[in-house]
mmCIF file of the N, C-alpha and C atoms, coordinates in Angstrom:
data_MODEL
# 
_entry.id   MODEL 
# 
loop_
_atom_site.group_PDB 
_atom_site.id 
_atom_site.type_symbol 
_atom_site.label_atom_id 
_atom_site.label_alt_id 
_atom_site.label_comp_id 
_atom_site.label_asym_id 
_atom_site.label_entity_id 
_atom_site.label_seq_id 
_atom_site.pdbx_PDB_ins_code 
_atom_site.Cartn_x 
_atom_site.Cartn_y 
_atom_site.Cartn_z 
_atom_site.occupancy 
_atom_site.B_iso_or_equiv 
_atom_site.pdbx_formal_charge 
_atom_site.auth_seq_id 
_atom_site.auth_comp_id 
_atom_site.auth_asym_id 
_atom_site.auth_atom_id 
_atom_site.pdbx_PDB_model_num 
ATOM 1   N N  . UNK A 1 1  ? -27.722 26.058 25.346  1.00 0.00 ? 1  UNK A N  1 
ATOM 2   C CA . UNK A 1 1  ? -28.088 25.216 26.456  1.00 0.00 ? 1  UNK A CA 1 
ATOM 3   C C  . UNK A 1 1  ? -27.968 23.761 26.018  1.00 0.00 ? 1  UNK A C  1 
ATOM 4   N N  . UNK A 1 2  ? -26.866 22.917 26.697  1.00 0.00 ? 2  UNK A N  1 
ATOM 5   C CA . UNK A 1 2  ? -27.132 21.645 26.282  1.00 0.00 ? 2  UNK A CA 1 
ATOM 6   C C  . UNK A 1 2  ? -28.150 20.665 27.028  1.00 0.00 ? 2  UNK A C  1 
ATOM 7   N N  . UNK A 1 3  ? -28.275 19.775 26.761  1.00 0.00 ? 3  UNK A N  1 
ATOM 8   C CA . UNK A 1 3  ? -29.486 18.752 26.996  1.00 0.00 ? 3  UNK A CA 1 
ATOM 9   C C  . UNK A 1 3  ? -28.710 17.659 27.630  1.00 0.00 ? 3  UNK A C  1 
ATOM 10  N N  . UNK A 1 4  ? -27.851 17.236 27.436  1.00 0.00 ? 4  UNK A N  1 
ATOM 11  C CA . UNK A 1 4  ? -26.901 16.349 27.944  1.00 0.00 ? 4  UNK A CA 1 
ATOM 12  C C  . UNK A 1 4  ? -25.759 16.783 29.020  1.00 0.00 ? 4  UNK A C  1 
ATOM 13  N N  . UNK A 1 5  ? -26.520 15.641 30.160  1.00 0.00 ? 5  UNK A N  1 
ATOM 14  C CA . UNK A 1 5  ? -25.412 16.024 31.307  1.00 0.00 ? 5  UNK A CA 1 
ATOM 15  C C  . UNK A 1 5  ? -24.040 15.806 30.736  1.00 0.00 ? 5  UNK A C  1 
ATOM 16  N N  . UNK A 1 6  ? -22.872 16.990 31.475  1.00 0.00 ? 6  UNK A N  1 
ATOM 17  C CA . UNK A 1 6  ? -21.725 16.210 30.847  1.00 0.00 ? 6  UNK A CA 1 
ATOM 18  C C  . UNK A 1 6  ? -21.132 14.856 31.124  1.00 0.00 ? 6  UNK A C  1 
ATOM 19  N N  . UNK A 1 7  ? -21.492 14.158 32.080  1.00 0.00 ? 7  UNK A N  1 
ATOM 20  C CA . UNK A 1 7  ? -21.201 12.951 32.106  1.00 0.00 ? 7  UNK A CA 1 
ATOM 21  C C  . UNK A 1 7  ? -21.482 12.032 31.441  1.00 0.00 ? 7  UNK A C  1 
ATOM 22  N N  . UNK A 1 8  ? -22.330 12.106 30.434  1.00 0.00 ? 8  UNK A N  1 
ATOM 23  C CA . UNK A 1 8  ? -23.310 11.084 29.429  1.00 0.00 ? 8  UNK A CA 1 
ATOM 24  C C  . UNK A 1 8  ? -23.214 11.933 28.195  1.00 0.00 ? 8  UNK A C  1 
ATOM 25  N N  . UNK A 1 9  ? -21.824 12.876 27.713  1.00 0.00 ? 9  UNK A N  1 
ATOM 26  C CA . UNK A 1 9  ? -21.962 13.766 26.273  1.00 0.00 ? 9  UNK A CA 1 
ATOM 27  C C  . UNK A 1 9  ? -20.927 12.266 25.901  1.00 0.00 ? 9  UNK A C  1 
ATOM 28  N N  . UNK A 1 10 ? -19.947 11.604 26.175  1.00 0.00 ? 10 UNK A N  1 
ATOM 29  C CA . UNK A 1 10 ? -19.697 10.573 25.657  1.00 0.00 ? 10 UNK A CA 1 
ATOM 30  C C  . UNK A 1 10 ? -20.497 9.471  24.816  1.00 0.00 ? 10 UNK A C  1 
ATOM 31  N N  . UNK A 1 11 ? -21.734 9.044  25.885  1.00 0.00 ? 11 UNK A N  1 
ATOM 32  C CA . UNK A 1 11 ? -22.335 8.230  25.328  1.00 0.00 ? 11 UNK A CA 1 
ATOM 33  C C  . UNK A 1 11 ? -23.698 9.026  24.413  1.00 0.00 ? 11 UNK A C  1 
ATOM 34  N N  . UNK A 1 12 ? -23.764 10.150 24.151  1.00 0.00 ? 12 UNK A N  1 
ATOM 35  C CA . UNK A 1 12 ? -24.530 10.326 23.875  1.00 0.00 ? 12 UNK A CA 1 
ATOM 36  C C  . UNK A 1 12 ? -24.235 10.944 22.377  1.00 0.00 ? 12 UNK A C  1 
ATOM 37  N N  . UNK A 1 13 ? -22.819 11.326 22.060  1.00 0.00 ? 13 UNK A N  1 
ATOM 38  C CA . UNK A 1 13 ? -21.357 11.417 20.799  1.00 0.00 ? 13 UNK A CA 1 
ATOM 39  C C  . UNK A 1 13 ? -21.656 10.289 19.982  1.00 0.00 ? 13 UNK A C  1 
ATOM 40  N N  . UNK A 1 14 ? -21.700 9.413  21.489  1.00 0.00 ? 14 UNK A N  1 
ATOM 41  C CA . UNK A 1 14 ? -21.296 7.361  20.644  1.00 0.00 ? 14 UNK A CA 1 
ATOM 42  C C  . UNK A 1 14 ? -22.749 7.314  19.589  1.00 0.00 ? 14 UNK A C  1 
ATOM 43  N N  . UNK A 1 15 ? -23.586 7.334  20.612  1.00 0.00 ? 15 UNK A N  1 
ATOM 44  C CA . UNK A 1 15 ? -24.881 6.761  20.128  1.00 0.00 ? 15 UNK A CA 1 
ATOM 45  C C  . UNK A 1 15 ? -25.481 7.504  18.467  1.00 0.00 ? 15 UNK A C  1 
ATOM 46  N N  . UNK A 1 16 ? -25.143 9.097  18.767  1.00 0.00 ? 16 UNK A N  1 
ATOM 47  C CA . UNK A 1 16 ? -25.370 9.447  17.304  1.00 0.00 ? 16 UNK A CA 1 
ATOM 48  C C  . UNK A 1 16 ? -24.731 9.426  16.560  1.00 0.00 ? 16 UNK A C  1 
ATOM 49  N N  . UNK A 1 17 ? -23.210 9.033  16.079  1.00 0.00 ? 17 UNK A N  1 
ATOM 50  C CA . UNK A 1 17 ? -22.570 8.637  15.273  1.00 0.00 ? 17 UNK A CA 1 
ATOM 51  C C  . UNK A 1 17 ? -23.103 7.775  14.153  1.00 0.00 ? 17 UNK A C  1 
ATOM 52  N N  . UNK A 1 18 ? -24.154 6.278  14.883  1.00 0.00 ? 18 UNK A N  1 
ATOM 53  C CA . UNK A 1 18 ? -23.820 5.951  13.892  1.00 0.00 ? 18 UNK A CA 1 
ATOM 54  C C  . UNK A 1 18 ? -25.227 6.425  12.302  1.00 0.00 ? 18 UNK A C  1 
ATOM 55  N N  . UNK A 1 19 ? -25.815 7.295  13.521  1.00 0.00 ? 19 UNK A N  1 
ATOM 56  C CA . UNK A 1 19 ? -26.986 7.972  12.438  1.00 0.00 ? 19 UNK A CA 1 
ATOM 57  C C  . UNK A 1 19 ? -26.281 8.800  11.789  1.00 0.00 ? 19 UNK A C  1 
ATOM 58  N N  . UNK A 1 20 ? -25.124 9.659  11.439  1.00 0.00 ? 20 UNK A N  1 
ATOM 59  C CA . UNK A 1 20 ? -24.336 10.663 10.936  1.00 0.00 ? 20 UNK A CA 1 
ATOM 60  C C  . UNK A 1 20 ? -23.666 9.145  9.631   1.00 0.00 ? 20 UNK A C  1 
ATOM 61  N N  . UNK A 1 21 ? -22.964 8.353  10.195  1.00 0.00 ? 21 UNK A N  1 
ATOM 62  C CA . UNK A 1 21 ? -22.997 7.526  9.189   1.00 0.00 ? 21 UNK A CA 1 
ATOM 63  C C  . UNK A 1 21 ? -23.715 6.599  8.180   1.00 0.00 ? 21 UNK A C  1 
ATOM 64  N N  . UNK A 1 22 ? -24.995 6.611  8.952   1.00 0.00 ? 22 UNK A N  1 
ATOM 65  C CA . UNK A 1 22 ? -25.938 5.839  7.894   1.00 0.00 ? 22 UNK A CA 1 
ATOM 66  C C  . UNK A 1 22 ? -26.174 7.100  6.567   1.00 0.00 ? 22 UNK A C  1 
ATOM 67  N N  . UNK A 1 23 ? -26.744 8.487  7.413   1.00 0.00 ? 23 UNK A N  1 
ATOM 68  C CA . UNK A 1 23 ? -26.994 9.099  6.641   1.00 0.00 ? 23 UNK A CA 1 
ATOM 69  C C  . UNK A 1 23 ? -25.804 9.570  5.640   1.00 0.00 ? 23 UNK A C  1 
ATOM 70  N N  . UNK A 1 24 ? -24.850 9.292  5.994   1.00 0.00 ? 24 UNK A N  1 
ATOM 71  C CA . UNK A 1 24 ? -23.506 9.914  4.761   1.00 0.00 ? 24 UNK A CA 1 
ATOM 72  C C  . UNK A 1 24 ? -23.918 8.564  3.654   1.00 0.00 ? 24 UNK A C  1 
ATOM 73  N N  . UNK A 1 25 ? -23.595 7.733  4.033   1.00 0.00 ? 25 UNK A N  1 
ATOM 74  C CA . UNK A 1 25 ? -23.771 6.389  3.021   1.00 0.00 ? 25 UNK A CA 1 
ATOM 75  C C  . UNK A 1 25 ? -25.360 6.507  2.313   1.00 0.00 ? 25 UNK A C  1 
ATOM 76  N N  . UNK A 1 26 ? -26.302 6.295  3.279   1.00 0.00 ? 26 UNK A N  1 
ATOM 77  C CA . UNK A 1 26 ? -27.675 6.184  2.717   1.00 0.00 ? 26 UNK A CA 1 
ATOM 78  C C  . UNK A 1 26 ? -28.544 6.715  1.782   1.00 0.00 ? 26 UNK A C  1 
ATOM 79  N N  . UNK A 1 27 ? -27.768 8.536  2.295   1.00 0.00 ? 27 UNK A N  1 
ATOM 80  C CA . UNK A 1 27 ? -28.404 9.221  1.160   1.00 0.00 ? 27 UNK A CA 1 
ATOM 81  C C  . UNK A 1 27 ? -28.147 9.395  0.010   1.00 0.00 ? 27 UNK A C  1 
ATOM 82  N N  . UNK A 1 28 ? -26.389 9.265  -0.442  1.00 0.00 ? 28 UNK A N  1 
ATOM 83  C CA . UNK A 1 28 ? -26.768 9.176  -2.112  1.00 0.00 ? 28 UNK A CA 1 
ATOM 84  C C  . UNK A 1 28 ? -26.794 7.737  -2.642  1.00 0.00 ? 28 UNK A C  1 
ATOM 85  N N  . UNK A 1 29 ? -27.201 6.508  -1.661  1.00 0.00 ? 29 UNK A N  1 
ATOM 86  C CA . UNK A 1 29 ? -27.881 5.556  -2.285  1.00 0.00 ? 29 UNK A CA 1 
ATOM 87  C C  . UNK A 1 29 ? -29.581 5.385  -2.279  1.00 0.00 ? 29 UNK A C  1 
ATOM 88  N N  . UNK A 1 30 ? -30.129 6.181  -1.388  1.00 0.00 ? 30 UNK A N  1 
ATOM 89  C CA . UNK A 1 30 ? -31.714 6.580  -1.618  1.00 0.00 ? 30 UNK A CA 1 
ATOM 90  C C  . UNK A 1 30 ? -31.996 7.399  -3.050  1.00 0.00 ? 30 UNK A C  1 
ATOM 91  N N  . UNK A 1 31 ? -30.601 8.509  -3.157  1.00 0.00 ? 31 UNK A N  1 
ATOM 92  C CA . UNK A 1 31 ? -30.769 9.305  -4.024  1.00 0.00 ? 31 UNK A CA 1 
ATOM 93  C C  . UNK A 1 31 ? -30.719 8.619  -5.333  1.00 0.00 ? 31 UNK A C  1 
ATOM 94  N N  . UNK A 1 32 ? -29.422 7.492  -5.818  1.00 0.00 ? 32 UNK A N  1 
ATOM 95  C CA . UNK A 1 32 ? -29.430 6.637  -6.839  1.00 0.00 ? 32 UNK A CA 1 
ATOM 96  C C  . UNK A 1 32 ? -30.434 5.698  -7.053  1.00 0.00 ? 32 UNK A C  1 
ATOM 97  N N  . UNK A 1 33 ? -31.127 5.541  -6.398  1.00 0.00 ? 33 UNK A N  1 
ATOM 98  C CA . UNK A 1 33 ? -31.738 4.068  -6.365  1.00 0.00 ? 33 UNK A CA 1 
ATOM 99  C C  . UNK A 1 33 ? -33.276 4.740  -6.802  1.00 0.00 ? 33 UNK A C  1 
ATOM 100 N N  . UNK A 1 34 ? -33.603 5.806  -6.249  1.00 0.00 ? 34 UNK A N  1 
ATOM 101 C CA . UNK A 1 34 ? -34.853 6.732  -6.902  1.00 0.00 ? 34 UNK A CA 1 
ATOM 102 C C  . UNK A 1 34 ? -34.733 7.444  -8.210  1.00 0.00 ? 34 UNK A C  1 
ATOM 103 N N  . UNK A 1 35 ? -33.358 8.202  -8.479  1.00 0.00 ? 35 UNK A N  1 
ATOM 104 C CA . UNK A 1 35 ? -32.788 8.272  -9.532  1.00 0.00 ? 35 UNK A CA 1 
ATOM 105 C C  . UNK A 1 35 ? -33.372 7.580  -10.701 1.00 0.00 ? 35 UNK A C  1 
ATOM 106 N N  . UNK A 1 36 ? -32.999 6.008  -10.649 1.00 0.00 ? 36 UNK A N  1 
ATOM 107 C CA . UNK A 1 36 ? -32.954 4.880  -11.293 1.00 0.00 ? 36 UNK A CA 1 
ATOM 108 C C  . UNK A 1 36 ? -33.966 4.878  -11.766 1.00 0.00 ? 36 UNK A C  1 
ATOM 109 N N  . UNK A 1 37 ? -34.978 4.764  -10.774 1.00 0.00 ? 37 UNK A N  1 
ATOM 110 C CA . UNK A 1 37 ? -36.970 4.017  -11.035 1.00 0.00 ? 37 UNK A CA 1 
ATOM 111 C C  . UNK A 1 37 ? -37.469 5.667  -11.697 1.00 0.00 ? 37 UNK A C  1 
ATOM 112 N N  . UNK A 1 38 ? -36.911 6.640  -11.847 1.00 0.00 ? 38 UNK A N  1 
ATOM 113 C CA . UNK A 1 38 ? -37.665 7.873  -12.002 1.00 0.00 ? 38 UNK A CA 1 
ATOM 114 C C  . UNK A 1 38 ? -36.835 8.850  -12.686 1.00 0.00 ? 38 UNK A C  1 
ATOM 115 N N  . UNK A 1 39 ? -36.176 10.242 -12.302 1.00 0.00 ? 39 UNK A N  1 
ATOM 116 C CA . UNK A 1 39 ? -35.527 11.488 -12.830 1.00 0.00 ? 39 UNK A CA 1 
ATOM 117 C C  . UNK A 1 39 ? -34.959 11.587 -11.868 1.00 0.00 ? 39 UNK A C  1 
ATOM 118 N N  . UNK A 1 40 ? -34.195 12.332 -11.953 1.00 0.00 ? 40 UNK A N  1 
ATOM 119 C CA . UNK A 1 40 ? -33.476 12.997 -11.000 1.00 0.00 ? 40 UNK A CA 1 
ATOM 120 C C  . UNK A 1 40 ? -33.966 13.766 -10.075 1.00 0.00 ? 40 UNK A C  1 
ATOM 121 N N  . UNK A 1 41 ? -35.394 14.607 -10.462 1.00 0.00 ? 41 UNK A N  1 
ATOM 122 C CA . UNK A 1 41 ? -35.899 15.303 -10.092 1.00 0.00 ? 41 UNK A CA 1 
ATOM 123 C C  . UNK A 1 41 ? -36.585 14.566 -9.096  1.00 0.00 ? 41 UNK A C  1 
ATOM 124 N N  . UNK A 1 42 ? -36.989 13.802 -9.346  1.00 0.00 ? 42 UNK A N  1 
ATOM 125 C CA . UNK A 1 42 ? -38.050 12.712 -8.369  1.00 0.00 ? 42 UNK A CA 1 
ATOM 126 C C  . UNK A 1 42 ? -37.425 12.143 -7.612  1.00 0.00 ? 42 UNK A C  1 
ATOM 127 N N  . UNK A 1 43 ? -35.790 11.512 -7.433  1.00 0.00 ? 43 UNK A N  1 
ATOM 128 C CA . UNK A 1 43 ? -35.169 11.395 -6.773  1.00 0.00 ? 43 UNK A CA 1 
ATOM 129 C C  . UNK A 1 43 ? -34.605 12.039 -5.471  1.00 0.00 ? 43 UNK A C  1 
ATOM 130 N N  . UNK A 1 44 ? -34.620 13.617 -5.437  1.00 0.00 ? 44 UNK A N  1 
ATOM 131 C CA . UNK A 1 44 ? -34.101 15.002 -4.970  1.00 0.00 ? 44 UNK A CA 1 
ATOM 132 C C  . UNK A 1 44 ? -35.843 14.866 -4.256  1.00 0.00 ? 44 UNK A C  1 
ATOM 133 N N  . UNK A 1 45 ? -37.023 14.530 -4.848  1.00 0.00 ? 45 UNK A N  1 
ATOM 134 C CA . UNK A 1 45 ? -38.119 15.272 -4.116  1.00 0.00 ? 45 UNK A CA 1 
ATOM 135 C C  . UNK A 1 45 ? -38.039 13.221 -2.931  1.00 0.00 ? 45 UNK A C  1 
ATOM 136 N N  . UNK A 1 46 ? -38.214 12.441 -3.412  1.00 0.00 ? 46 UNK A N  1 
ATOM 137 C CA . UNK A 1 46 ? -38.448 11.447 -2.658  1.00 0.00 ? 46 UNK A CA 1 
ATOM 138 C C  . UNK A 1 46 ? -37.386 11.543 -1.342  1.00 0.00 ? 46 UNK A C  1 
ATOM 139 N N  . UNK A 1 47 ? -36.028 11.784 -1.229  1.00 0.00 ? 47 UNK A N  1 
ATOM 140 C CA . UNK A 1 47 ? -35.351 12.524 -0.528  1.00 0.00 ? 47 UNK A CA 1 
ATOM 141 C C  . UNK A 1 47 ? -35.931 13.598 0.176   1.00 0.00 ? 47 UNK A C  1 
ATOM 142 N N  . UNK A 1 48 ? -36.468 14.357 -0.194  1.00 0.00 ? 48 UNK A N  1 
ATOM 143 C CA . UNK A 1 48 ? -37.080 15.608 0.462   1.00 0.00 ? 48 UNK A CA 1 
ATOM 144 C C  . UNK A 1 48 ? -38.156 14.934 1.598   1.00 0.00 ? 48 UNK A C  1 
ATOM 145 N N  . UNK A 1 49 ? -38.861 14.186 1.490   1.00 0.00 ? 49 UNK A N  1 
ATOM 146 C CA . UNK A 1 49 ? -39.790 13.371 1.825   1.00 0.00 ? 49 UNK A CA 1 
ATOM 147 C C  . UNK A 1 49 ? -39.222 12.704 2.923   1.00 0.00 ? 49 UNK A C  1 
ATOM 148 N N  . UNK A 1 50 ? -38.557 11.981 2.350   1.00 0.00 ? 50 UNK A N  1 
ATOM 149 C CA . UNK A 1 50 ? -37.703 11.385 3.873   1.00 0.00 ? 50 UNK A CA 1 
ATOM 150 C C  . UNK A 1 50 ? -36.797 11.782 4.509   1.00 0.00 ? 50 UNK A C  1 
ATOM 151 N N  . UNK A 1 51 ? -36.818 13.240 4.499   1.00 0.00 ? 51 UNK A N  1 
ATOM 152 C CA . UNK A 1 51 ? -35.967 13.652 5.456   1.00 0.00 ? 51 UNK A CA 1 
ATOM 153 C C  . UNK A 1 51 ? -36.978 14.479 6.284   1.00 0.00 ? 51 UNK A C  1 
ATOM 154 N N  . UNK A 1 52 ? -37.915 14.822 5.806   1.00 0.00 ? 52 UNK A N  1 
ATOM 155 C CA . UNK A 1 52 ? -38.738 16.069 6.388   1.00 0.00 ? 52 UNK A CA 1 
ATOM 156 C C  . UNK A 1 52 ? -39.514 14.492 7.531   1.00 0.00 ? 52 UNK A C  1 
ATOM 157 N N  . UNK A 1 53 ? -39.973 13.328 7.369   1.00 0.00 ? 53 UNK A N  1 
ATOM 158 C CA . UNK A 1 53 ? -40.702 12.494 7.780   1.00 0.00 ? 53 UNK A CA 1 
ATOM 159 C C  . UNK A 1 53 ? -39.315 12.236 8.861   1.00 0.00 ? 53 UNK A C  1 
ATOM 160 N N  . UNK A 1 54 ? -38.378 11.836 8.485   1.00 0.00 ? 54 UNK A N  1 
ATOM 161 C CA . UNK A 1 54 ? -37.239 11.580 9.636   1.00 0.00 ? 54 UNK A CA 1 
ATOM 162 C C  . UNK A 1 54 ? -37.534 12.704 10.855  1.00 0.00 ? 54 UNK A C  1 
ATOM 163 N N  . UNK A 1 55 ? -37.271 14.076 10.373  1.00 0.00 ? 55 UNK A N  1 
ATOM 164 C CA . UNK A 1 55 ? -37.478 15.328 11.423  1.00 0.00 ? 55 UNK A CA 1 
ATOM 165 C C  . UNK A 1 55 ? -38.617 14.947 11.747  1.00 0.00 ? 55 UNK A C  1 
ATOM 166 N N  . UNK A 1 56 ? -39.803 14.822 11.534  1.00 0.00 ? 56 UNK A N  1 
ATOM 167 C CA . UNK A 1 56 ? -41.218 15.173 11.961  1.00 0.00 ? 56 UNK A CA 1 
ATOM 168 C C  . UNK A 1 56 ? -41.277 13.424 13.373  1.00 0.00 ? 56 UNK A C  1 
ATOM 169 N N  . UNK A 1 57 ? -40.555 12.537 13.011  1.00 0.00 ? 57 UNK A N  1 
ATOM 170 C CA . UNK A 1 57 ? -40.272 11.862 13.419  1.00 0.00 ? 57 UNK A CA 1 
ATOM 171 C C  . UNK A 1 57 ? -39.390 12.268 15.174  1.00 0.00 ? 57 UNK A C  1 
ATOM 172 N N  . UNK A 1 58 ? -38.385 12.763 14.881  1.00 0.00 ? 58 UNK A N  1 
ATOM 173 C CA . UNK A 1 58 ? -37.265 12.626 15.796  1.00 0.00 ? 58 UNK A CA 1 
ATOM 174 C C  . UNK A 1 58 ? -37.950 14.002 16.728  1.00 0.00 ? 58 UNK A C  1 
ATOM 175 N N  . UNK A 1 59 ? -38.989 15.103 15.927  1.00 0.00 ? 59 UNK A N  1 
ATOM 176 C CA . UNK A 1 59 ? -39.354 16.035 17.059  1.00 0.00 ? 59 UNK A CA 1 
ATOM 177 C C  . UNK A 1 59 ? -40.113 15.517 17.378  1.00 0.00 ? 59 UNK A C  1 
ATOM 178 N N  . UNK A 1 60 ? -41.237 14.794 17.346  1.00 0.00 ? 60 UNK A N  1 
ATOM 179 C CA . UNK A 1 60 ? -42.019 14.230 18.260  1.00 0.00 ? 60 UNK A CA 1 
ATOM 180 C C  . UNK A 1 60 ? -41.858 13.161 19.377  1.00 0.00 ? 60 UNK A C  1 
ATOM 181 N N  . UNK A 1 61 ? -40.647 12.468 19.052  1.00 0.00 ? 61 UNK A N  1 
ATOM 182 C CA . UNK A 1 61 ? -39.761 11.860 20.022  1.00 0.00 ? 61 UNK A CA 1 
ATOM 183 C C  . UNK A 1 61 ? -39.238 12.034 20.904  1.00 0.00 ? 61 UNK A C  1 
ATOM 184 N N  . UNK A 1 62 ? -38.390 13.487 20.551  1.00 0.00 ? 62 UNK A N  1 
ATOM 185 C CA . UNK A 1 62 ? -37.390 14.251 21.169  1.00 0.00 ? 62 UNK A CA 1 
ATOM 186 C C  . UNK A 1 62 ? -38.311 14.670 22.622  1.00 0.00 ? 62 UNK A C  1 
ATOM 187 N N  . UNK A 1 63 ? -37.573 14.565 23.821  1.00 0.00 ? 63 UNK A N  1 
ATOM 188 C CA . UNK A 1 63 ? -38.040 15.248 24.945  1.00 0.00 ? 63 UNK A CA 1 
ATOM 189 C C  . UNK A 1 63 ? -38.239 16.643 25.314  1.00 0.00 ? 63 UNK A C  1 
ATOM 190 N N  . UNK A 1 64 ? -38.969 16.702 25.680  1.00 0.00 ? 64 UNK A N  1 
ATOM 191 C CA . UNK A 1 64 ? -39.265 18.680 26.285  1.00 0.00 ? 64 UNK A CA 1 
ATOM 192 C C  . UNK A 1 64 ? -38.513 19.033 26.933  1.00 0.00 ? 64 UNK A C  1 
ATOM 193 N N  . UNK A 1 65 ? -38.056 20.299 27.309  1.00 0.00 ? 65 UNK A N  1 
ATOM 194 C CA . UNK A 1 65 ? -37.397 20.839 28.287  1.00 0.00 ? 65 UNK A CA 1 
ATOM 195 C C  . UNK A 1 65 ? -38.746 21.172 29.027  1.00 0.00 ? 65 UNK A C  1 
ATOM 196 N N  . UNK A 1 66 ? -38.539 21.202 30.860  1.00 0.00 ? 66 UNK A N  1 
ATOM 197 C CA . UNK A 1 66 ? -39.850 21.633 32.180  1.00 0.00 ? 66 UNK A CA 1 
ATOM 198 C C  . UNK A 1 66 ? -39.245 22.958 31.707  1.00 0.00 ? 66 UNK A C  1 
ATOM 199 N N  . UNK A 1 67 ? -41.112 23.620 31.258  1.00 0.00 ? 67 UNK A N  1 
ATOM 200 C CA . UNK A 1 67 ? -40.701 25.308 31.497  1.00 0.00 ? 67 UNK A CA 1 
ATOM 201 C C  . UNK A 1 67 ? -40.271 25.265 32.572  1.00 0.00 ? 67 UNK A C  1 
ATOM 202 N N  . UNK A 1 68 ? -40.241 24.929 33.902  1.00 0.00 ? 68 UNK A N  1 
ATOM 203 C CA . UNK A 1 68 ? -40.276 25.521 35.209  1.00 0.00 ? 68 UNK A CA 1 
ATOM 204 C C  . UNK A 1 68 ? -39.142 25.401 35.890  1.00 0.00 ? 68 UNK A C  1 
ATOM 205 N N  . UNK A 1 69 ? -38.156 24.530 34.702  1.00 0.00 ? 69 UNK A N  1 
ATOM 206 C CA . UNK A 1 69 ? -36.830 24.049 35.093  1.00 0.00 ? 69 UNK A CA 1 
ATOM 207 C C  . UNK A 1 69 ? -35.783 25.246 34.814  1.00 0.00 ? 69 UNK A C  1 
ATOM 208 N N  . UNK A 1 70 ? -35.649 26.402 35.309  1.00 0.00 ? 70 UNK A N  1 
ATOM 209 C CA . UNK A 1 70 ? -34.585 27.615 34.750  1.00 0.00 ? 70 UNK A CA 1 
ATOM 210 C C  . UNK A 1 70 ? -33.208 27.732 35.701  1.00 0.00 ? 70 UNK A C  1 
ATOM 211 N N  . UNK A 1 71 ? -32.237 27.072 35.153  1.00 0.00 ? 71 UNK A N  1 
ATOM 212 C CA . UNK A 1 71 ? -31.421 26.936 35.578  1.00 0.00 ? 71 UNK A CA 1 
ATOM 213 C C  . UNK A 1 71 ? -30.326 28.438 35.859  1.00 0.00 ? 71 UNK A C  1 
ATOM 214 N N  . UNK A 1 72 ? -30.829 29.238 35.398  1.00 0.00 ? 72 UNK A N  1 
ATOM 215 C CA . UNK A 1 72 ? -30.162 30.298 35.176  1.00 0.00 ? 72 UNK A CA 1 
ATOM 216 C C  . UNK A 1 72 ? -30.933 31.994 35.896  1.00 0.00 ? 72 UNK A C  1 
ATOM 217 N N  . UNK A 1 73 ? -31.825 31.314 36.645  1.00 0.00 ? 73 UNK A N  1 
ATOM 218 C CA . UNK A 1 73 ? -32.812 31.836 37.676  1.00 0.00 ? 73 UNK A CA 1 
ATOM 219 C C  . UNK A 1 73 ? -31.479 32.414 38.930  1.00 0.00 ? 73 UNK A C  1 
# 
């Protein structure tokens, strides 16, 4: 089931792009840069951290689907 009318899957392609690119770049410079101050290991968990806080983030954001909305009724 998508969430996006198809008239707005364009802008809605556009808009998350450029989070697909921060995160290609960002994460193995979060990963180096924790690396650095710590282990590797601590690097991999501080990562863990901010990604689980990103999700916990973006579902509480994210909109509901209306139970009452069943399109397939």
């Amino acid at each position: 089931m998508a969430a996006t009318p198809a008239e707005r899957l364009g802008q809605t392609m556009g808009a998350a792009e450029p989070g697909r690119e921060l995160g290609d770049a960002g994460g193995p410079l979060i990963v180096a840069g924790a690396a650095a101050a710590t282990i590797l290991s601590g690097a991999f968990a501080a990562l863990a951290v901010l990604t689980a806080a990103a999700a916990l983030a973006v579902h509480r954001t994210a909109p509901r689907p209306d139970p009452t909305d069943n399109p397939t009724a």
